[in-house]
Every structure is written in structure tokens, then in C-alpha cells.
N, CA and C atoms as a LAMMPS dump frame, in Angstrom:
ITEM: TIMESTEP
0
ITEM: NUMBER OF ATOMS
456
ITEM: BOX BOUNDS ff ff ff
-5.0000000000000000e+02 5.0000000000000000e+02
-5.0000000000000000e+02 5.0000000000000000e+02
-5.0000000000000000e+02 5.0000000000000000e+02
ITEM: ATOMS id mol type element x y z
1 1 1 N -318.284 -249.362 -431.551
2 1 2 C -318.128 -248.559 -432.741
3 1 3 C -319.217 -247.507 -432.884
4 2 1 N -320.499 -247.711 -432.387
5 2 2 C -321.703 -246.602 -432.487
6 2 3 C -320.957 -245.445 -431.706
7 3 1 N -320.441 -245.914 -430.683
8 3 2 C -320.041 -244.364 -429.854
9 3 3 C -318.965 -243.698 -430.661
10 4 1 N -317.949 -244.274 -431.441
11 4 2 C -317.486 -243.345 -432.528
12 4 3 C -318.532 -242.321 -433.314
13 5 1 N -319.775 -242.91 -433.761
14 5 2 C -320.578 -241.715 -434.3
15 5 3 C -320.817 -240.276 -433.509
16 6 1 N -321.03 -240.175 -432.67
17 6 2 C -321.674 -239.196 -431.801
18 6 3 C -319.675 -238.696 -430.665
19 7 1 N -318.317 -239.316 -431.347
20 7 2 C -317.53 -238.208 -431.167
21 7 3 C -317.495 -236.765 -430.914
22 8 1 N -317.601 -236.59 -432.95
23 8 2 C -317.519 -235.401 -432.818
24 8 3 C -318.272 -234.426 -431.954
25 9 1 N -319.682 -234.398 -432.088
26 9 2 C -320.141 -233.752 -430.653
27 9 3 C -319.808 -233.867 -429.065
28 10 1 N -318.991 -234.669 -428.863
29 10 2 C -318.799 -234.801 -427.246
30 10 3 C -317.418 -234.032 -427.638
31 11 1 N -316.823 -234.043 -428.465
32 11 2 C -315.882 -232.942 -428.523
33 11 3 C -315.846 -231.858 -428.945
34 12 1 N -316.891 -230.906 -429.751
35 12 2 C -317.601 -230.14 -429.537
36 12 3 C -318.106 -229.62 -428.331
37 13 1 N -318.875 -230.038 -427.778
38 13 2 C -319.29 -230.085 -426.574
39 13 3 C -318.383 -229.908 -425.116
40 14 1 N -316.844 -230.629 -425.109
41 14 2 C -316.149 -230.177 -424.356
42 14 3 C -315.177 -229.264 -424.567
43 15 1 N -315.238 -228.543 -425.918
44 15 2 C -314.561 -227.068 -426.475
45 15 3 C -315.175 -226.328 -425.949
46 16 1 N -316.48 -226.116 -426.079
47 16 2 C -317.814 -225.291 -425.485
48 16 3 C -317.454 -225.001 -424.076
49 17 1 N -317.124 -226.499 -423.15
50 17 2 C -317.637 -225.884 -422.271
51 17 3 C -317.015 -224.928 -421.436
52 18 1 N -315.588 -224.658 -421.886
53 18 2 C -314.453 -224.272 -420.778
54 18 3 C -314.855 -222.641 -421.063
55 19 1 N -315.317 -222.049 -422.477
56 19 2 C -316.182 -220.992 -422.953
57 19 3 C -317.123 -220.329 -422.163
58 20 1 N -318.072 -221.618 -422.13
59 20 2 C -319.088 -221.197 -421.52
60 20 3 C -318.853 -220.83 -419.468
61 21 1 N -318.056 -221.794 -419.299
62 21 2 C -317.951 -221.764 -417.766
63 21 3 C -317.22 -220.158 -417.158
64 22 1 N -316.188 -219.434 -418.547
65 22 2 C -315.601 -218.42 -418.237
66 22 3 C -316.376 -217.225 -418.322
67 23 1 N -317.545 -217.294 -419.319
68 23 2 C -318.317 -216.307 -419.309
69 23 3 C -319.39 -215.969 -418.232
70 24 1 N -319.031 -216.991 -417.319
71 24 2 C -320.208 -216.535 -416.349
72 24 3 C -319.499 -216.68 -415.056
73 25 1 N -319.584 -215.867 -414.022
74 25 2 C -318.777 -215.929 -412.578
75 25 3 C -319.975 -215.613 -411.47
76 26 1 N -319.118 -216.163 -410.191
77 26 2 C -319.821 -215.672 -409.097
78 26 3 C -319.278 -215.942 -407.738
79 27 1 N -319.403 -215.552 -406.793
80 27 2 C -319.171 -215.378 -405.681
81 27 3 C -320.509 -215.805 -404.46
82 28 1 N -320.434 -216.929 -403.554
83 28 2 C -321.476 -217.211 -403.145
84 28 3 C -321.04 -217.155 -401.462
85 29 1 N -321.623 -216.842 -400.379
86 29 2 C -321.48 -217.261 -399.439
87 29 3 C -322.844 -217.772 -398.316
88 30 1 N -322.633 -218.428 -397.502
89 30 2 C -322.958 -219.256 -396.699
90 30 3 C -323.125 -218.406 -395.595
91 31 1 N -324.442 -218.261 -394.32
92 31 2 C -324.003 -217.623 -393.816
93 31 3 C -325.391 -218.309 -392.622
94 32 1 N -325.701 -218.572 -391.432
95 32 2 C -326.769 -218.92 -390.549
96 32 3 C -327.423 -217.417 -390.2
97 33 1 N -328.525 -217.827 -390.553
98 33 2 C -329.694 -216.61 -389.659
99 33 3 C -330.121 -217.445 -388.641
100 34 1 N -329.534 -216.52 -387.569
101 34 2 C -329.833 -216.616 -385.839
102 34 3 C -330.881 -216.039 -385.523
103 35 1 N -331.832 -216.371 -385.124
104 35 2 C -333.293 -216.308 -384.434
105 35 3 C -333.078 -215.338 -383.222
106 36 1 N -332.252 -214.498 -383.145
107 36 2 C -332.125 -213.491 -381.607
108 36 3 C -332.229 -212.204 -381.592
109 37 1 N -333.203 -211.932 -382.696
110 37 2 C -333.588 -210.131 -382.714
111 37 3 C -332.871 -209.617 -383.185
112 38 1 N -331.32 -209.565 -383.426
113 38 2 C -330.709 -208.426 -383.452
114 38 3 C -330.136 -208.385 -384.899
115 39 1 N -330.049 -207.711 -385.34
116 39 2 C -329.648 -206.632 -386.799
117 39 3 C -328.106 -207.8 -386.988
118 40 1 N -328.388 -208.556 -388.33
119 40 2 C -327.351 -208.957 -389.013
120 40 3 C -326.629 -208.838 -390.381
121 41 1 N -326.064 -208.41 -390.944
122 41 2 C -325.655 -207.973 -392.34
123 41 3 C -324.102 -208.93 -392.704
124 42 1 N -324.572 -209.364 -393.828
125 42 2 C -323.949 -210.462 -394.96
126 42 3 C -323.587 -209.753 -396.341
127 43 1 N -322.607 -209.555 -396.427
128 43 2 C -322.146 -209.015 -397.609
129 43 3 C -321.176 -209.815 -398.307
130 44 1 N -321.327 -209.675 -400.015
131 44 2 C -320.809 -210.513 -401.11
132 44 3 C -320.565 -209.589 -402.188
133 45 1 N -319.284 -209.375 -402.59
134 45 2 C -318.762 -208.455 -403.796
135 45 3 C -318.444 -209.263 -405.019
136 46 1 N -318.922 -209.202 -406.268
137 46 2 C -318.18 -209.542 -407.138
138 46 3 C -317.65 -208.325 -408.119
139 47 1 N -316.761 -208.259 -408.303
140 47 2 C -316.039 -207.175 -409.382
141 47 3 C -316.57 -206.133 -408.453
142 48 1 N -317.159 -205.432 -409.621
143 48 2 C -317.564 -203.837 -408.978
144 48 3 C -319.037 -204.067 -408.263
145 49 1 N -319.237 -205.167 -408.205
146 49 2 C -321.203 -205.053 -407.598
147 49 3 C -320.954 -205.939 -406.327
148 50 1 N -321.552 -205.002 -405.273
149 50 2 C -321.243 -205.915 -404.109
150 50 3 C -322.825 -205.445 -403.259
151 51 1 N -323.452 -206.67 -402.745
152 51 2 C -324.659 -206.771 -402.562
153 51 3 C -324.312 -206.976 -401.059
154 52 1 N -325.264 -206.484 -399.911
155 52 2 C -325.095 -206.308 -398.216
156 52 3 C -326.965 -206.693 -398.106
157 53 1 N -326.913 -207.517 -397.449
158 53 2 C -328.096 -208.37 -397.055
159 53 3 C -328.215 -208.016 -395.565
160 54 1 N -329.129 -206.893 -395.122
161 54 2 C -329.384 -206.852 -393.27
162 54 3 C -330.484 -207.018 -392.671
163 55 1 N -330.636 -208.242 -391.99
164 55 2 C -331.719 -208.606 -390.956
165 55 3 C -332.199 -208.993 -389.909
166 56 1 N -333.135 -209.403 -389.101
167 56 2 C -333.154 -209.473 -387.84
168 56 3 C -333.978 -210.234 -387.887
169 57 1 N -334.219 -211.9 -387.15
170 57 2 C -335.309 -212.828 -387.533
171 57 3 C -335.291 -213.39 -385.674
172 58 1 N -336.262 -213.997 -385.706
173 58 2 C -336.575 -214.515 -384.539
174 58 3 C -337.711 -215.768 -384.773
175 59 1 N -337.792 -216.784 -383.685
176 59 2 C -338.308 -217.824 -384.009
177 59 3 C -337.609 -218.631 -384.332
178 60 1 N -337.988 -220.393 -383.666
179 60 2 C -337.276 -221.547 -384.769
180 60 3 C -336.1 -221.733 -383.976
181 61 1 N -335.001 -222.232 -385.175
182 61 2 C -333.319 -222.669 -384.651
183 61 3 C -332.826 -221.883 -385.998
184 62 1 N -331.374 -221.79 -385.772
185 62 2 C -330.557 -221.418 -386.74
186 62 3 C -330.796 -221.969 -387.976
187 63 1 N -330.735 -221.072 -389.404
188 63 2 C -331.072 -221.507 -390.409
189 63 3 C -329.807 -221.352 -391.792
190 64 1 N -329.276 -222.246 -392.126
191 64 2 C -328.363 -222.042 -393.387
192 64 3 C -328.879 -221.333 -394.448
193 65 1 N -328.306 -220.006 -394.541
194 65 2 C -328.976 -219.52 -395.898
195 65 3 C -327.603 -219.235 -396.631
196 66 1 N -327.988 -218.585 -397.893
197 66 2 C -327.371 -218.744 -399.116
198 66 3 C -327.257 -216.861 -399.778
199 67 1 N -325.924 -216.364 -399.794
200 67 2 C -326.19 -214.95 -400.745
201 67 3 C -325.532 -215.594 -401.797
202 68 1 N -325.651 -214.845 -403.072
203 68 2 C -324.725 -215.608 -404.299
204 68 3 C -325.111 -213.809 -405.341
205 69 1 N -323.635 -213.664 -405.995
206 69 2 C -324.216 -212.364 -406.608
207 69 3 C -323.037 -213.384 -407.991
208 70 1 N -324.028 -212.93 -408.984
209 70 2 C -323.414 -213.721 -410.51
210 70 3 C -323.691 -212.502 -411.634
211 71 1 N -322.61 -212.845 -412.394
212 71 2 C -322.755 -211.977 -413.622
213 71 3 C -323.076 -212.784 -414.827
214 72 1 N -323.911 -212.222 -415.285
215 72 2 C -324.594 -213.441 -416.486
216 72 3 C -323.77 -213.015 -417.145
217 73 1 N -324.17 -213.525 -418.647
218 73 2 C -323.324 -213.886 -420.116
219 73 3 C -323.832 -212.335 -420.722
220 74 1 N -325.192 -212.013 -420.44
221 74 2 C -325.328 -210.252 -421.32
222 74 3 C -324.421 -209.047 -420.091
223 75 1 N -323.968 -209.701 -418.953
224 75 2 C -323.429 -208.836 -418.535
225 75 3 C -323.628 -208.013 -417.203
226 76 1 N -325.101 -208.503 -417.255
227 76 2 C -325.765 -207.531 -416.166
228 76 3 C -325.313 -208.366 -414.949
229 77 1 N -325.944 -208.504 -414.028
230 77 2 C -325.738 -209.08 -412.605
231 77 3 C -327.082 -209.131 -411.783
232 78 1 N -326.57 -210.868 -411.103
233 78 2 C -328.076 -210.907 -410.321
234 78 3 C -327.387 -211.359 -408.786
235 79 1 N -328.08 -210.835 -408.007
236 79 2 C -328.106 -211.165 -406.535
237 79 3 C -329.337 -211.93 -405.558
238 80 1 N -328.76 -212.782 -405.051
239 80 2 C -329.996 -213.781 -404.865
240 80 3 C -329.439 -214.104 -403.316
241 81 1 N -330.588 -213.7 -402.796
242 81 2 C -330.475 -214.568 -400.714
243 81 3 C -331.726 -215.892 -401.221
244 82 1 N -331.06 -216.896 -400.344
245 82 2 C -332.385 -217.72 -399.914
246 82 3 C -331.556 -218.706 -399.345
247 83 1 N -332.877 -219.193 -398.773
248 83 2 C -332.854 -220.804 -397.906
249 83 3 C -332.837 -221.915 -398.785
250 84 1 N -331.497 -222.274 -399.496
251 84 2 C -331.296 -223.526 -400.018
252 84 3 C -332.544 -225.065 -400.419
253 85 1 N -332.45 -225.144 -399.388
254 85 2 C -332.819 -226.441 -399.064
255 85 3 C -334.385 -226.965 -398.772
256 86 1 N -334.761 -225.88 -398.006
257 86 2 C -335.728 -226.379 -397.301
258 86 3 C -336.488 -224.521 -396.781
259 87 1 N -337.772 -224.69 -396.474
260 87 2 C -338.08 -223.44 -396.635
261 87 3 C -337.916 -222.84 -395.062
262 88 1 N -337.835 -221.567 -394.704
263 88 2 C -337.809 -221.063 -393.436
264 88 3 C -339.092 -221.086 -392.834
265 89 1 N -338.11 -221.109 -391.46
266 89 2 C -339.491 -220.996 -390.388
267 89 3 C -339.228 -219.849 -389.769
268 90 1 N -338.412 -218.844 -389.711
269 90 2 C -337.916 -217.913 -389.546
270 90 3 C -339.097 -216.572 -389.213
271 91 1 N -338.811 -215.908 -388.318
272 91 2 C -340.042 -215.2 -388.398
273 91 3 C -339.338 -213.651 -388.81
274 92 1 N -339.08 -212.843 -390.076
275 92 2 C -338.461 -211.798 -390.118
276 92 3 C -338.781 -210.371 -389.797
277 93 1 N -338.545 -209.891 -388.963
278 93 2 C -338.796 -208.686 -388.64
279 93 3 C -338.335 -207.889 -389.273
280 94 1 N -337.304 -207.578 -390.08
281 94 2 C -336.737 -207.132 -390.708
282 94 3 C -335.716 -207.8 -392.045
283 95 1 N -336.298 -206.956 -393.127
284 95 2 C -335.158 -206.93 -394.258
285 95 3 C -334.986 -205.834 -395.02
286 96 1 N -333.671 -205.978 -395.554
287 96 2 C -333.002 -205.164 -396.631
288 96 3 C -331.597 -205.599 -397.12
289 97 1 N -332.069 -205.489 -398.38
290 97 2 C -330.916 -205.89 -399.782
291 97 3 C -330.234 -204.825 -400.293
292 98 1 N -329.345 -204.745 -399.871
293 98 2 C -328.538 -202.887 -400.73
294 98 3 C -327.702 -203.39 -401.559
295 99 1 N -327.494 -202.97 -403.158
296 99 2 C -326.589 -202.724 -404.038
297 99 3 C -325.485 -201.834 -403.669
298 100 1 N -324.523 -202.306 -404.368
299 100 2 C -323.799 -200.829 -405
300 100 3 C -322.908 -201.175 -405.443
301 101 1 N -322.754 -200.427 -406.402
302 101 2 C -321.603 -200.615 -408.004
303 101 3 C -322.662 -200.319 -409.071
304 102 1 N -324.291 -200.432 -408.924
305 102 2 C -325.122 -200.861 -409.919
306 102 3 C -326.654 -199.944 -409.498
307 103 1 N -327.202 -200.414 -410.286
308 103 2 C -328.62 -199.867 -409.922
309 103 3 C -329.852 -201.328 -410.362
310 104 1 N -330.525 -201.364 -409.667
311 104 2 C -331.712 -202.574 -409.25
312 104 3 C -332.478 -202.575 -410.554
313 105 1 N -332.227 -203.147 -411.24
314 105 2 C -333.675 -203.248 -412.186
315 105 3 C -334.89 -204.1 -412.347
316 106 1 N -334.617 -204.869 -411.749
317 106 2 C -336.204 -206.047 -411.636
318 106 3 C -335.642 -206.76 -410.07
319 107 1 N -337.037 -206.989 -409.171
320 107 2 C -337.238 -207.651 -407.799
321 107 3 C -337.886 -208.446 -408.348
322 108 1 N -337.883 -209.521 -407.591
323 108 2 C -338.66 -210.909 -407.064
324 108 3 C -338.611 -211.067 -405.509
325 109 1 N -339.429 -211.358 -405.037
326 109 2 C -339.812 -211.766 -403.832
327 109 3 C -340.461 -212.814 -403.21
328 110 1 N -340.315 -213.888 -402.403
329 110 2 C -341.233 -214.917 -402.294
330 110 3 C -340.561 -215.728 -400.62
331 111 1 N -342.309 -216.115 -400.626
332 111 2 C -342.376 -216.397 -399.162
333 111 3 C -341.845 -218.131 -399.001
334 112 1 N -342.712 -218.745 -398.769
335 112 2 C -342.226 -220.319 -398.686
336 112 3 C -343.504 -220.7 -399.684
337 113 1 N -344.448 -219.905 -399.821
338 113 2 C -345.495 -220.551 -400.708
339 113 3 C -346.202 -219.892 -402.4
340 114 1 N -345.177 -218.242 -402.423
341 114 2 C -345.783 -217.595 -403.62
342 114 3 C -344.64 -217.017 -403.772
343 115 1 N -345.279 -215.826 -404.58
344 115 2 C -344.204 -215.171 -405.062
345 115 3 C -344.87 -213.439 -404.228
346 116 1 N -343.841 -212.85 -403.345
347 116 2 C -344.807 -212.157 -402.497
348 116 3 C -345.658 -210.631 -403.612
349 117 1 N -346.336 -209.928 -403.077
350 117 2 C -347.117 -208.843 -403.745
351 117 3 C -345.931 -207.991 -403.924
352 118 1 N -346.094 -206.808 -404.727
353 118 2 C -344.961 -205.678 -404.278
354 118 3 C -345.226 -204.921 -403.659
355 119 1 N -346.432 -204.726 -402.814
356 119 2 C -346.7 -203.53 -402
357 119 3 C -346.218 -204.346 -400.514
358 120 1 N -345.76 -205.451 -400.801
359 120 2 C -344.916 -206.152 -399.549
360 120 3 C -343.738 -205.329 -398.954
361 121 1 N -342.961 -204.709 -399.866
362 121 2 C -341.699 -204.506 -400.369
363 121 3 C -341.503 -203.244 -400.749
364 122 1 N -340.314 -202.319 -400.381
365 122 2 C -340.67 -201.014 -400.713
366 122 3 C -338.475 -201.458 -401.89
367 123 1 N -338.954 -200.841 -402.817
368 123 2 C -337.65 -200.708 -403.851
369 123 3 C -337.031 -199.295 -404.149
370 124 1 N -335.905 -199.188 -404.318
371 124 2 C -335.331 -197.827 -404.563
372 124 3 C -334.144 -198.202 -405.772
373 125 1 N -333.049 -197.53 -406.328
374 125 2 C -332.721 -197.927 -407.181
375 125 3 C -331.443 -198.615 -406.405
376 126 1 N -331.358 -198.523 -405.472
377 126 2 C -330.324 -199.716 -404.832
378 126 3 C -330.683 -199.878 -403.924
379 127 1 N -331.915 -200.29 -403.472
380 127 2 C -332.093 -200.949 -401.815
381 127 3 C -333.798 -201.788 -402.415
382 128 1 N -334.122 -203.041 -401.791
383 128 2 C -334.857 -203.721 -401.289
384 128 3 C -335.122 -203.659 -400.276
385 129 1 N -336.398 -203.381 -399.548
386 129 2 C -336.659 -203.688 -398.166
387 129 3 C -338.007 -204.091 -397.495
388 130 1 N -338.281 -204.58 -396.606
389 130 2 C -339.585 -205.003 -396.115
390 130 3 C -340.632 -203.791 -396.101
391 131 1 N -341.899 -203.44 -396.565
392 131 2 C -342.694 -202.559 -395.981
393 131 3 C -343.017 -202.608 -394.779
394 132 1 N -343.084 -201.45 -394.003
395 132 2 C -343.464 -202.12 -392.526
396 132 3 C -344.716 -201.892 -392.444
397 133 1 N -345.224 -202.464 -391.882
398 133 2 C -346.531 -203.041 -391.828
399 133 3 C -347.476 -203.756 -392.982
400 134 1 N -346.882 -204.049 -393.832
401 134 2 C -347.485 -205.204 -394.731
402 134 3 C -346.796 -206.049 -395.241
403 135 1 N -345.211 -206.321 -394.804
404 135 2 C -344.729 -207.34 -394.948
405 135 3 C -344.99 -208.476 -393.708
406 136 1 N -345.418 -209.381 -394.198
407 136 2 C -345.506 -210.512 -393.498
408 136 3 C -344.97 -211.584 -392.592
409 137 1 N -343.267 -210.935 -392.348
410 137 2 C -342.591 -211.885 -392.155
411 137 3 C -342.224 -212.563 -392.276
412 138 1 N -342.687 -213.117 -393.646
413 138 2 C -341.996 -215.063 -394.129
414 138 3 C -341.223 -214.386 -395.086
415 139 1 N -340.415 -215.202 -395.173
416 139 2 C -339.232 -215.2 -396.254
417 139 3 C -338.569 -216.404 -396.983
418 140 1 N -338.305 -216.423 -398.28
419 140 2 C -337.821 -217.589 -398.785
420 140 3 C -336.526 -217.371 -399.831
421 141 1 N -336.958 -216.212 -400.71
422 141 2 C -335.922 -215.777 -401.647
423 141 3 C -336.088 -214.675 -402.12
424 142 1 N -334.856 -213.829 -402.45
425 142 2 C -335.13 -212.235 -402.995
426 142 3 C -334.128 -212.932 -404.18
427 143 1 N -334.68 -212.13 -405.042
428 143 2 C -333.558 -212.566 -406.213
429 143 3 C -333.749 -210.683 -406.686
430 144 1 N -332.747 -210.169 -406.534
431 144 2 C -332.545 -208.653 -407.835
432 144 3 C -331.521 -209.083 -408.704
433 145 1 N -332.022 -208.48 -409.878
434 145 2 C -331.21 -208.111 -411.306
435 145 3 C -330.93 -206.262 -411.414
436 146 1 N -329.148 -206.609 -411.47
437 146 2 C -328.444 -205.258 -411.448
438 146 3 C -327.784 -205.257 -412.15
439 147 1 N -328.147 -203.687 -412.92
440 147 2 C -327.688 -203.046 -414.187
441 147 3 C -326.447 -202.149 -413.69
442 148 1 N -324.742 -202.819 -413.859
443 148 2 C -323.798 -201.423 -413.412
444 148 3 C -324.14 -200.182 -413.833
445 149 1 N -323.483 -199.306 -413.783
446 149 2 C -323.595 -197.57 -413.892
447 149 3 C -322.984 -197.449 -414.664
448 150 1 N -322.053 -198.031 -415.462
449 150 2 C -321.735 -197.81 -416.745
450 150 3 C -321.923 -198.002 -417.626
451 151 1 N -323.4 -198.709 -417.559
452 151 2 C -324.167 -199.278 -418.46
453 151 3 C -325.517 -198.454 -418.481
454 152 1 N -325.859 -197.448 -418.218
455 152 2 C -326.903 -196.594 -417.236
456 152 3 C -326.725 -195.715 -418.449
């Protein structure tokens, strides 16, 4: 009979949630970074914002990584690469994150142990990319937040 008290909120609570689950979407894919030098690009569209991830890593064994581009609840959109699970050993010679549908408004960057500097990283209003010669090579997660153009 106590769990009759606390009903009404679990039904509350499962009105909510079918609400809440529609207001937010995304599109994620799965994709291995191969350790063999050569130039790879991963691309993920949702609606009008479709994010292209291109790089070239060497070192190690094949690594499961993760793109995922989501549209929050205010609307905007975030795009996020990383290594799931476990951090890379990956040695990157190269990166770059390109938008388009949108324009970049806040980077994050981070290795397996911080959150990297920004003079790591050179930004434009739709591209992320490694500085060359002061990016470091480690990589763990880029997360950008993108503002569409019709919101501009």
C-alpha cells in the first residue's frame, strides 16, 4: 500500500518522459581508427548539421571510436568524436572536425589526461583542426557546440 503513495509521480514521470525523449535527437556512428598513416574521414548528418571528422593516426592496434552529432532541447547542436571506453594510444598526426549547416561556437579539446590548451588547435567558424607543430598528438575527445545559420 506505501507504493500507492508515490503513484502519482511515477506517472507523472512516465508522461514526461516520452516529451522529453522527443525533444532531443541524434545520430551516432561507430567507426575504427586504423593506425596506417593514411587520411580517413567519418561523417554524421543530423537534419541540416552534418559534422566530417578527417584523420590520419599511426601507432598501437585499431581503435573503436565514437562520432555522435545531437540537437539539444535550446536547439543548438553538439558534435562530439571520442574513444568511448578507454583512452587512445593512437599517435595522431593529423586532425580536423568540419561543420556545415552551422557555425562552431564553443571547442573543447582533450588528450587522455586534460583538457588540451587552445593554441593546440587552430578554429574557424566551421573547421577544428590540429596546429601543426604544437599539437601533440594525443587525442581523446573534441566535443563542438553548433549554432545553425538561421539562428546567426
Amino acid at each position: 500500500m506505501a507504493a500507492m503513495k508515490y503513484l502519482p509521480l511515477l506517472v507523472l514521470l512516465f508522461l514526461h518522459l516520452p516529451i522529453h525523449c522527443l525533444s532531443q535527437s541524434h545520430e551516432m556512428k561507430s567507426f575504427d581508427a586504423k593506425p596506417n598513416g593514411q587520411s580517413t574521414t567519418v561523417v554524421t548528418k543530423l537534419e541540416s548539421i552534418q559534422c566530417q571528422f578527417t584523420f590520419a593516426v599511426v601507432g598501437g592496434t585499431n581503435e573503436n571510436w565514437v562520432m555522435k552529432v545531437s540537437r539539444e532541447k535550446d536547439g543548438k547542436y553538439t558534435c562530439i568524436v571520442t574513444r568511448p571506453d578507454k583512452d587512445s594510444y593512437l599517435v595522431f598526426m593529423s586532425f580536423q572536425l568540419k561543420v556545415k549547416g552551422g557555425k562552431i561556437s564553443n571547442v573543447e579539446v582533450y588528450d587522455k589526461d586534460a583538457k588540451l590548451e587552445s593554441n593546440t588547435y587552430a578554429v574557424t567558424d566551421s573547421v577544428v583542426q590540429h596546429a601543426q607543430g604544437k599539437f601533440k598528438a594525443n587525442l581523446k575527445l573534441i566535443t563542438v557546440s553548433i549554432s545553425k545559420h538561421d539562428e546567426l
